[in-house]
C-alpha positions as CSV (number, residue, x, y, z in Angstrom):
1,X,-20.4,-4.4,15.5
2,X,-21.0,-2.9,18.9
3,X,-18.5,-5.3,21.4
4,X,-19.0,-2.5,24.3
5,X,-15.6,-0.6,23.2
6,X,-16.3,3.0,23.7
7,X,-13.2,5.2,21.4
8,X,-13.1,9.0,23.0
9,X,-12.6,12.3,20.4
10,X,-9.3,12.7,20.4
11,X,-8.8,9.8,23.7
12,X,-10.5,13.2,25.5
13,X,-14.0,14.4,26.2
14,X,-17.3,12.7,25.4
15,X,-17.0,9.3,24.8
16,X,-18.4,8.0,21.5
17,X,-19.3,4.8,19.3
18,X,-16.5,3.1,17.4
19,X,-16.6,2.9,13.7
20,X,-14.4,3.6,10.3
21,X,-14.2,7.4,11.7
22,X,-12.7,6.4,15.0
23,X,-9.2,7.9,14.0
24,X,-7.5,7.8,17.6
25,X,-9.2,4.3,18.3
26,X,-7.3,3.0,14.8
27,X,-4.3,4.5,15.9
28,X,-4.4,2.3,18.9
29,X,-5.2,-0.8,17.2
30,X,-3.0,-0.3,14.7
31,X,0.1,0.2,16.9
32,X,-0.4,-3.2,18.6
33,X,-0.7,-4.7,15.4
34,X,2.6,-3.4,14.9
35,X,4.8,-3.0,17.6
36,X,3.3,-6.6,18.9
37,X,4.0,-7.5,22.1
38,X,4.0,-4.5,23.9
39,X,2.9,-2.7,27.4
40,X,0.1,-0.8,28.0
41,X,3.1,1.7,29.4
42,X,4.3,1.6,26.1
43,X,0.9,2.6,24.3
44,X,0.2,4.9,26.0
45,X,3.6,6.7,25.9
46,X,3.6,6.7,22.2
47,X,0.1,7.9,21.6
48,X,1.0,10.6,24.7
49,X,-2.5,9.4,26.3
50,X,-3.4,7.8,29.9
51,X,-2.7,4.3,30.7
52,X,-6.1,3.9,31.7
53,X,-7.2,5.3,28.8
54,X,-5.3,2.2,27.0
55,X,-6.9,-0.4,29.7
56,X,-10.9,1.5,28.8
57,X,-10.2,0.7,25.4
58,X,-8.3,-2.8,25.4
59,X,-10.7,-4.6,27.8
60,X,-13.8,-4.7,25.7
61,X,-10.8,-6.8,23.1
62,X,-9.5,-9.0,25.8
63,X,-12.5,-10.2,27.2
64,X,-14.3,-11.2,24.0
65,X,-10.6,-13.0,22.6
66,X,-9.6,-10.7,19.9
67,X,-7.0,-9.2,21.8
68,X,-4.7,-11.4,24.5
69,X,-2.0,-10.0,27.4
70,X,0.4,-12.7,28.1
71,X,3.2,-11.8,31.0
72,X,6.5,-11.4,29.5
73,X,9.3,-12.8,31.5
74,X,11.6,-10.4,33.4
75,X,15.2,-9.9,31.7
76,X,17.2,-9.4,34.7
77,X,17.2,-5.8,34.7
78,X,12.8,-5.1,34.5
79,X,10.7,-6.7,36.3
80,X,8.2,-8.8,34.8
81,X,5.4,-6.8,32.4
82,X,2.5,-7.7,30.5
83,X,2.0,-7.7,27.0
84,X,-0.7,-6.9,24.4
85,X,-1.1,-8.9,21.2
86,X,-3.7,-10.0,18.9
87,X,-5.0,-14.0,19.0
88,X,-4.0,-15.3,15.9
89,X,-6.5,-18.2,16.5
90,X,-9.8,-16.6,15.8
91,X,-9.5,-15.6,12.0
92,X,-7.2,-15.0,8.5
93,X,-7.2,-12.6,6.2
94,X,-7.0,-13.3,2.4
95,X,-4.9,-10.7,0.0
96,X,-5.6,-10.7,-3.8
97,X,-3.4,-8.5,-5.7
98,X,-4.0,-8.1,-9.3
99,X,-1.2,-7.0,-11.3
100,X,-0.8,-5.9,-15.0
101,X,1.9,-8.8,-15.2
102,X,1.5,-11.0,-12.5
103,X,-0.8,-11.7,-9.9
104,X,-0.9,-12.9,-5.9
105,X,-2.9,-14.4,-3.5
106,X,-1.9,-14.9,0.3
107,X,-3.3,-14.7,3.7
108,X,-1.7,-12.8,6.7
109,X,-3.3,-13.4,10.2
110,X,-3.3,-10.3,13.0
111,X,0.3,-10.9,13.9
112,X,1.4,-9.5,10.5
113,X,2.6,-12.8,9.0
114,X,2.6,-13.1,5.2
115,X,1.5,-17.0,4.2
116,X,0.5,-19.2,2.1
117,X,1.4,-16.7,-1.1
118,X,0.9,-17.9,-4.8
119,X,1.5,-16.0,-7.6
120,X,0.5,-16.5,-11.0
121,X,0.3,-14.4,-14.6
122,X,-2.0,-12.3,-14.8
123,X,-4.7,-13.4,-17.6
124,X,-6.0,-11.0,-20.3
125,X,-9.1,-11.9,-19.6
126,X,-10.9,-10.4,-16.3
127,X,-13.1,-13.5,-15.6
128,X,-10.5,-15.7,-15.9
129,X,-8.0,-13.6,-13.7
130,X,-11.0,-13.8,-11.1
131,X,-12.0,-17.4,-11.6
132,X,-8.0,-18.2,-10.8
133,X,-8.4,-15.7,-7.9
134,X,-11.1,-16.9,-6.4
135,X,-10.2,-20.7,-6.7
136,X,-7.0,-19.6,-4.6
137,X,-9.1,-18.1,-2.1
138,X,-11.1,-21.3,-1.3
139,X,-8.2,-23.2,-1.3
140,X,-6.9,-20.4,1.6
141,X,-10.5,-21.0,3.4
142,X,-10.2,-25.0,2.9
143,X,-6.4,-24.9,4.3
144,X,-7.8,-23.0,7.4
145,X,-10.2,-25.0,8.7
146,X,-10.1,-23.9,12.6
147,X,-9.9,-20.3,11.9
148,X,-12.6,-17.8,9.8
149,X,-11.5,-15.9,7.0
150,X,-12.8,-12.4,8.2
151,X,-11.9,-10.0,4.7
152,X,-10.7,-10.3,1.3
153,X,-8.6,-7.1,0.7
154,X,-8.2,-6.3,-3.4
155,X,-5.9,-4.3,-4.6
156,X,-6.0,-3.3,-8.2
157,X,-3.7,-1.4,-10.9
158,X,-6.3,1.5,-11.1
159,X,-9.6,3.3,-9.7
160,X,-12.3,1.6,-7.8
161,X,-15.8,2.8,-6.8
162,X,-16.7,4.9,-3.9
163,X,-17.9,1.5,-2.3
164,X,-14.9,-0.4,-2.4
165,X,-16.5,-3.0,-4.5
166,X,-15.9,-2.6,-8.2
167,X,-13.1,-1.8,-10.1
168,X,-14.0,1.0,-12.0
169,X,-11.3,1.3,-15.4
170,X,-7.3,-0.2,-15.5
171,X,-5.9,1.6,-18.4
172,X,-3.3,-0.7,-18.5
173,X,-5.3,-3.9,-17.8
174,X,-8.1,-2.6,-20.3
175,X,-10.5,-3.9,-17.8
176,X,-13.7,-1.8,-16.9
177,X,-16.4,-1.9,-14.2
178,X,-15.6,-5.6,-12.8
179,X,-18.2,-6.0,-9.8
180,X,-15.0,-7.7,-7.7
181,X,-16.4,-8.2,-4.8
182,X,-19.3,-10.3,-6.0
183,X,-16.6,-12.6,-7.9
184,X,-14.7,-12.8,-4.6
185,X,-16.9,-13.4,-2.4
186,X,-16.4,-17.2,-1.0
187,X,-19.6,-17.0,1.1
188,X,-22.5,-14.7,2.1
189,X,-21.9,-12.0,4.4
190,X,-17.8,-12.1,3.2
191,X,-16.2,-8.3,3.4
192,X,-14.5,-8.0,-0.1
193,X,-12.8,-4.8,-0.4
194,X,-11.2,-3.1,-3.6
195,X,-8.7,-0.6,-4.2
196,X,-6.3,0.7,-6.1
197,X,-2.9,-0.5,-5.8
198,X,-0.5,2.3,-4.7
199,X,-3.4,3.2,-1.9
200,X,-2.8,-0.5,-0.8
201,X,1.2,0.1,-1.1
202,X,0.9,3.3,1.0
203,X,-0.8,1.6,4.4
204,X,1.5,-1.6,3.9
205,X,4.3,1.3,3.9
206,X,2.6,3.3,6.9
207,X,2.5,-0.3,8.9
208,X,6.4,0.0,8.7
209,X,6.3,3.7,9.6
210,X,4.4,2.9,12.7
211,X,6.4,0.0,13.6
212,X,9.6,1.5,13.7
213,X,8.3,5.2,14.5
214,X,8.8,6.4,18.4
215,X,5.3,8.1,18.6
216,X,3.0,5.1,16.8
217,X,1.8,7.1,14.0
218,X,1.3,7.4,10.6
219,X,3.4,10.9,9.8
220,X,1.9,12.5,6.6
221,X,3.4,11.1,3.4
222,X,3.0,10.4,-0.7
223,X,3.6,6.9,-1.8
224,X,4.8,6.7,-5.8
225,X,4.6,3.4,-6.5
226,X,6.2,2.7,-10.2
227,X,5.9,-0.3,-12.3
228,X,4.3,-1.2,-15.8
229,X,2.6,2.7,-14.7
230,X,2.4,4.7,-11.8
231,X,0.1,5.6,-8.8
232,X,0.2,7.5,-6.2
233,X,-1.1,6.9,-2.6
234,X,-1.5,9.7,0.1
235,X,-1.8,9.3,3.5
236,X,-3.3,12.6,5.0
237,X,-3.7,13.3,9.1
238,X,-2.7,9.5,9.8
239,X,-5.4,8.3,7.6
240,X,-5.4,6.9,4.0
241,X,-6.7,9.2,1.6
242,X,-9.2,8.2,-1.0
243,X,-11.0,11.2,-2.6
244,X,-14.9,11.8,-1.8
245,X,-18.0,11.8,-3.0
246,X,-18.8,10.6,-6.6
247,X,-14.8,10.5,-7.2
248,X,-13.8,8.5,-4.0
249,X,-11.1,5.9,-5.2
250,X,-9.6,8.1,-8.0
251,X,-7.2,10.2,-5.9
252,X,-3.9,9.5,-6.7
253,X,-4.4,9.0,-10.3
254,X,-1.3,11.1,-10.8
255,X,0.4,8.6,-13.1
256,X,-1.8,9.9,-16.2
257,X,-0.7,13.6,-15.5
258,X,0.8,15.3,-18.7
259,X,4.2,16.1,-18.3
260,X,5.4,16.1,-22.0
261,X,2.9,18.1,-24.1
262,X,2.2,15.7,-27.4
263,X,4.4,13.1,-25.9
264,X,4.2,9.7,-26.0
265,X,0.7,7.7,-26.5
266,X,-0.5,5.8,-23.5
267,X,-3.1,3.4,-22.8
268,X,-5.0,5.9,-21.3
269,X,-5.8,7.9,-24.4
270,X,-3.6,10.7,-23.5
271,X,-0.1,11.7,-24.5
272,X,2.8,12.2,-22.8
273,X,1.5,10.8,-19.3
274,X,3.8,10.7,-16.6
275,X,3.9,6.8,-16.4
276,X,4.7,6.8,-19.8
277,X,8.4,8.4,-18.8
278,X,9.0,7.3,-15.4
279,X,7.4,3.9,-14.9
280,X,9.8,0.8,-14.4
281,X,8.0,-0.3,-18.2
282,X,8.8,3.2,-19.3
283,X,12.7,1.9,-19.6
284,X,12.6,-0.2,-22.4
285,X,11.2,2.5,-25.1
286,X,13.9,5.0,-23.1
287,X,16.6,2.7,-23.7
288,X,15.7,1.4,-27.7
289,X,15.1,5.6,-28.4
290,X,12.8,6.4,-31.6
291,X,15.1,4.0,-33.6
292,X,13.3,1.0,-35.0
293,X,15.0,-2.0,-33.2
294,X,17.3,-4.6,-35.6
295,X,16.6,-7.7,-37.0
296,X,16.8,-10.3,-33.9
297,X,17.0,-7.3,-31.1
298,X,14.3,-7.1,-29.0
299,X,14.1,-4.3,-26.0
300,X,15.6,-4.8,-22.6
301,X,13.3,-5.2,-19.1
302,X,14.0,-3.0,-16.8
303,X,15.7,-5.6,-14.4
304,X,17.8,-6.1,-17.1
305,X,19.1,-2.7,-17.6
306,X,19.6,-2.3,-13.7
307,X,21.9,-5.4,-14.3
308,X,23.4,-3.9,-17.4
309,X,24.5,-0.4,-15.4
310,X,26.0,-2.5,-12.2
311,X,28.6,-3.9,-14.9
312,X,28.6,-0.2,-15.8
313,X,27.0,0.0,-19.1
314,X,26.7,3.5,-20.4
315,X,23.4,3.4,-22.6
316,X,21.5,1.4,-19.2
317,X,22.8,4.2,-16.8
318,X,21.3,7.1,-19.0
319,X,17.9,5.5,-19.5
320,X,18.1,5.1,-15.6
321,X,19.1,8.6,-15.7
322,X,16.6,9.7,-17.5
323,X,13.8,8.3,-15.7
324,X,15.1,9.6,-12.4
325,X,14.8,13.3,-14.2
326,X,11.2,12.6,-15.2
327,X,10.5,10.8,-12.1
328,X,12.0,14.2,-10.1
329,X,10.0,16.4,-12.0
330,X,6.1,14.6,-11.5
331,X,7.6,14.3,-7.9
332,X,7.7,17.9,-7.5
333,X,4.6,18.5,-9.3
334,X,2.4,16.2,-6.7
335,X,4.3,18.1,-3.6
336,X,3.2,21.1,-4.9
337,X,-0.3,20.0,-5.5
338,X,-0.2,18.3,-2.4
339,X,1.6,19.8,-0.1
340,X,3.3,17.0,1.6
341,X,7.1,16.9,1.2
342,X,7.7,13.5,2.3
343,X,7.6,10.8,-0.6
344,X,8.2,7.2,-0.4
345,X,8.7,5.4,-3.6
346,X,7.3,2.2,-4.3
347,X,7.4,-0.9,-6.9
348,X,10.6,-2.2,-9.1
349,X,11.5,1.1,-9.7
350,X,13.7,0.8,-6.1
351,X,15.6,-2.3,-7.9
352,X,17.4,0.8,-10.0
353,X,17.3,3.0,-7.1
354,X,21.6,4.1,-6.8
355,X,20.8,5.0,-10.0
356,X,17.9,7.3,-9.9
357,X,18.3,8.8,-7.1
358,X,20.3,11.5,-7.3
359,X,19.0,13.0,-10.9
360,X,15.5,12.4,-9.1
361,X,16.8,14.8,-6.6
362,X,18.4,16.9,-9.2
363,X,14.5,17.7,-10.8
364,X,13.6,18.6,-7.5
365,X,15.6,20.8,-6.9
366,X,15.4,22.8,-10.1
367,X,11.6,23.3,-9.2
368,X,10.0,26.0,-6.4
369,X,10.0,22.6,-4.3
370,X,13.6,23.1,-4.6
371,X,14.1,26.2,-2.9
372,X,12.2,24.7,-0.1
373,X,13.5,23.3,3.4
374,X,12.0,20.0,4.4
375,X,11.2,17.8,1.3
376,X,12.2,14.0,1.5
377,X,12.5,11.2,-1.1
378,X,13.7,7.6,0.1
379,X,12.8,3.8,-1.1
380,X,10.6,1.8,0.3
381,X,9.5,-2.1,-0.9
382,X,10.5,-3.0,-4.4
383,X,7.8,-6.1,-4.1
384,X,6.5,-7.2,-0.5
385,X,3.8,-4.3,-0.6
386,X,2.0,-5.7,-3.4
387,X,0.7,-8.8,-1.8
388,X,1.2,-7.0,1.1
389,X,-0.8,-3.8,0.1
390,X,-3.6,-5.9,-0.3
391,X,-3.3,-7.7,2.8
392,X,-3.1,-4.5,4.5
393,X,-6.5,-3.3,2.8
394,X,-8.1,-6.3,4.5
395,X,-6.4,-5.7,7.7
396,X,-7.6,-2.5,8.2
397,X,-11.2,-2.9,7.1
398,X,-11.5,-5.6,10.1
399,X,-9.8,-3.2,12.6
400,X,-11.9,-0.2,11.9
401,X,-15.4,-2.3,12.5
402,X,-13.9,-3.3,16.4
């Protein structure tokens, strides 16, 4: 929509139009969004722009409502300042994440707020897991009466379609080509907007970057996020990255990389995929080993081998072992490819983290990554960036039309 907001190339030069490519203008939105209230001083600072380069861009928002500056009260040692923030009164946002287990749906509004979540089992069958969806999403828009629900933000355990719209194949769903949007769509002219999960996981994880970060942007990082399998999201130049072309919404299908030649079978069709050793559902198989289990046994879930190697149980602290070495060594396999050495790790995988961690770093090290300065693992969310993945997905589709 053209509200008058004119973005600059790089906040320099000729201005231009906003839209999806606005990269600097994003920036700005998205640090309000999360460093809420704060001064135009402050903006400015961390993007190293002008003030009044901040005021160009911020009045077009104020004047039309989206955006509002309240005055925040001196504290005996400032004088008083105003504030930016955005007007949680206008519209809602709606986040529908489908799991291979379990499934959400919640709404957020623009002060980052996480409401209103249910969560559900996932259905085997896709129309059902949509019907349930959707029926959760008109009871968001019935519960809201005063304020629009703007976008519907998906996020889904594998590929989508260069349009956002369908979900193309999850392997471990055994769904394939579900038109998404259409099934989501509560009313004519909603955004509905689809994509895979650990894309989702990586801007929830870059909205914490920014908000704690002293500059206000997203640094380059890799996003594993681990649970019944693994993806990968990539944040590139401050800006999610999502493949192009034909093949836009595929990157970061690193999970069904071979790292064990005639390994294991998985869902795929492949063998020996990388989610098939290091995934949070990988555990159980480690931990049982090829023997056939006993009458009565049945294999442990991964939360219950964490809770097994906290009372210091020897078998539960190898498995997690075990997956920390495999974990290490896809880990260094996706810097190199890459070439970003900051990784975040995602999904209940963190639930075992004191226990992976250091024969994760262990792999690393015995690869060329290894004999590299620089590289960086930590944890990030073992659970809020599901929901809030897809929340995030909505989010950002809203703020890169302003």
């Amino acid at each position: 929509m053209d509200n008058g907001l004119l973005y600059r190339s790089e906040f320099t030069g000729t201005p231009r139009q906003p839209g999806p490519t606005s990269s600097k203008g994003n920036q700005l939105l998205r640090l309000i969004r999360a460093a809420q209230p704060i001064t135009r001083v402050d903006i400015a600072e961390r993007l190293s722009i002008d003030k009044s380069t901040v005021t160009e861009n911020v009045k077009p928002l104020i004047a039309s409502g989206i955006l509002r500056e309240d005055m925040m009260p001196a504290d005996g040692v400032n004088r008083r300042s105003r504030v930016l923030s955005f007007n949680d009164d206008k519209v809602f946002f709606a986040g529908v994440n489908l799991g291979v287990r379990r499934s959400q749906v919640g709404m957020t509004t623009l002060s980052g707020e996480m409401t209103e979540e249910v969560d559900f089992e996932t259905p085997k069958t896709a129309s059902y897991a949509l019907r349930l969806a959707r029926e959760h999403v008109d009871n968001l828009i019935k519960k809201n009466p005063d304020r629009m629900l703007a976008v519907v933000g998906v996020s889904v355990p594998g590929m989508s379609d260069p349009d956002r719209q369908r979900l193309v194949f999850a392997p471990n769903l055994k769904w394939k080509d579900l038109d998404i949007a259409s099934a989501l769509r509560a009313h004519e002219g909603l955004r509905v907007v689809v994509d895979n999960d650990s894309t989702a996981a990586a801007m929830y994880e870059a909205r914490v970057k920014i908000r704690n970060s002293e500059d206000g942007l997203m640094s380059n990082f890799i996003l594993v996020r681990s649970g019944t399998g693994i993806g990968v999201g990539l944040v590139l130049g401050s800006e999610v990255y999502r493949g192009s072309g034909s093949v836009r919404g595929i990157a970061g299908e690193f999970g069904h990389m071979t790292i064990v030649a005639g390994g294991k079978a998985c869902v795929c069709g492949n063998r020996g995929c990388w989610e098939q050793y290091a995934s949070a559902a990988s555990a159980s198989s480690l931990y049982m080993g090829d023997r056939p289990a006993l009458p009565g046994e049945t294999a442990p879930r991964f939360v219950e081998i964490v809770s097994k190697a906290e009372v210091g149980d020897v078998r539960s602290r190898k498995t997690l072992e075990r997956i920390g070495d495999y974990l290490g060594i896809g880990i260094a396999n996706v810097i190199m490819g890459i070439g970003i050495p900051r990784v975040i790790i995602s999904g209940r995988l963190v639930y075992g983290w004191k226990f992976i961690e250091q024969p994760l770093n262990e792999a690393i090290r015995r690869s060329i990554i290894g004999k590299i300065d620089g590289w960086s693992i930590e944890a990030g969310e073992p659970a809020g960036s599901a929901l809030g993945g897809a929340l995030e997905v909505a989010v950002e589709e809203y703020l890169a039309g302003l």
